[in-house]
C-alpha angles and dihedrals in degrees: 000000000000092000098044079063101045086050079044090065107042094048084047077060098054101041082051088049102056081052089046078054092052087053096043092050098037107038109060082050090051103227121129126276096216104049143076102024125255117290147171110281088215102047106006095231110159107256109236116230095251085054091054101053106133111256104350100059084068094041088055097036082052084228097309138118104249096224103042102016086235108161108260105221119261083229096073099066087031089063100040092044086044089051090043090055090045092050086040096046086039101055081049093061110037098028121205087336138134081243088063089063092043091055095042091060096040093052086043099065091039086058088052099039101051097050098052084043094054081052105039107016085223122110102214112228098227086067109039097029075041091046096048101042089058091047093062086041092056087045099072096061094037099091093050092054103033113101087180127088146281099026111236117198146143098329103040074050092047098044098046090053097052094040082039098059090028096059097056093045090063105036084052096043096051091048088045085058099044097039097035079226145088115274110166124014134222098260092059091050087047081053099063092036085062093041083058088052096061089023116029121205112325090049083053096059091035096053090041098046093042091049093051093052091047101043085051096050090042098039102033088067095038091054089043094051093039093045095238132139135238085266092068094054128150127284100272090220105082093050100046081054099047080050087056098050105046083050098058083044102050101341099122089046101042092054086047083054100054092038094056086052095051092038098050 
């Protein structure tokens, strides 16, 4: 029984992914995700269903459009196979809980928000204001459903989202002051607001620390190989959400971690 769930969940994934793929492609262009249905960027021809199957539609199309042989992007059943490891992962973790449906949804948005981040370099405000305004929703059951510990409810909601936006205002407005130029946009600020709304504050300082310490290891060597300054750097959003995600994987036990070694 255990096993036809946990294969529940990761087709679930997938089937949630080829959606997450509708909004990447359809927000930041501002069309709407419900209507019309799928079709073809090359020749707009509608996309039948059993060429829409998550994952092995493009396995059996080799990658093509089936009516004008146009190349289907790697990212659709990356996203769909990455969506259906996070659902899958996730179930692992939390079991049959309310958390589960907390995290769904959180993963879910991070999924959404890094990829139109890594195009167009934007964070749409329906996702991460929307984001953030379920996450403080969700927060007020949460205590009352949650048999893990700590409990985490309204006010760890509250305050992460207040330390979480807070942070990055500063940090962007001090740079703003020093530099006389942009350094971190609002999208970025509204992210990590919405972090502190699943996650509170420690998630907060985790995902922000973390993403700091990954964007440097992974920019520093692409602007030095494409010849670019600091001014040039990666979009901030993937690796916030990468932060997020480890901590709601192993982030309690990795600062325990780190604290046993300073402490000892």
């Amino acid at each position: 029984m255990n096993v036809v769930v946990q294969i529940f969940f990761f087709l679930l994934g997938t089937v949630v992914g080829s959606f997450l793929n509708v909004c990447i492609y359809r927000l930041p262009r501002e069309k709407s995700i419900v209507r019309p249905p799928s079709a073809c960027p090359g020749c707009g021809k509608a996309i039948r269903f059993y060429d829409n199957i998550p994952i092995i539609s493009y396995i059996l199309l080799k990658g093509k459009c089936r009516y004008c042989g146009a190349k289907i992007s790697i990212r659709y059943p990356t996203v769909e196979l990455l969506t259906g490891i996070l659902y899958l992962t996730l179930f692992h973790k939390f079991g049959l809980t309310f958390e589960l449906v907390v995290f769904l949804l959180f993963a879910s948005l991070l999924i959404v928000i890094s990829f139109i981040d890594l195009d167009f370099k934007i964070i749409p405000d329906i996702l991460s204001i929307g984001g953030l305004v379920a996450g403080f929703v969700l927060a007020i059951p949460r205590p009352f459903l949650r048999y893990l510990y700590p409990k985490f409810g309204m006010l760890d909601s509250l305050y992460g989202i207040l330390v979480g936006g807070g942070i990055l205002f500063a940090i962007a407005w001090i740079y703003q002051l020093a530099t006389k130029r942009e350094g971190m946009g609002g999208g970025d600020i509204k992210l990590l607001g919405m972090i502190g709304a699943f996650c509170g504050i420690k998630g907060v300082v985790f995902s922000l620390v973390s993403a700091s310490f990954i964007g440097t290891l992974v920019g520093i060597p692409l602007m030095l190989a494409k010849g670019r300054d600091t001014k040039y750097a990666l979009p901030f959003g993937p690796f916030l959400s990468l932060g997020a995600l480890i901590y709601v994987y192993r982030g309690e036990s990795l600062v325990r971690s780190v604290l046993n070694i300073l402490l000892s």
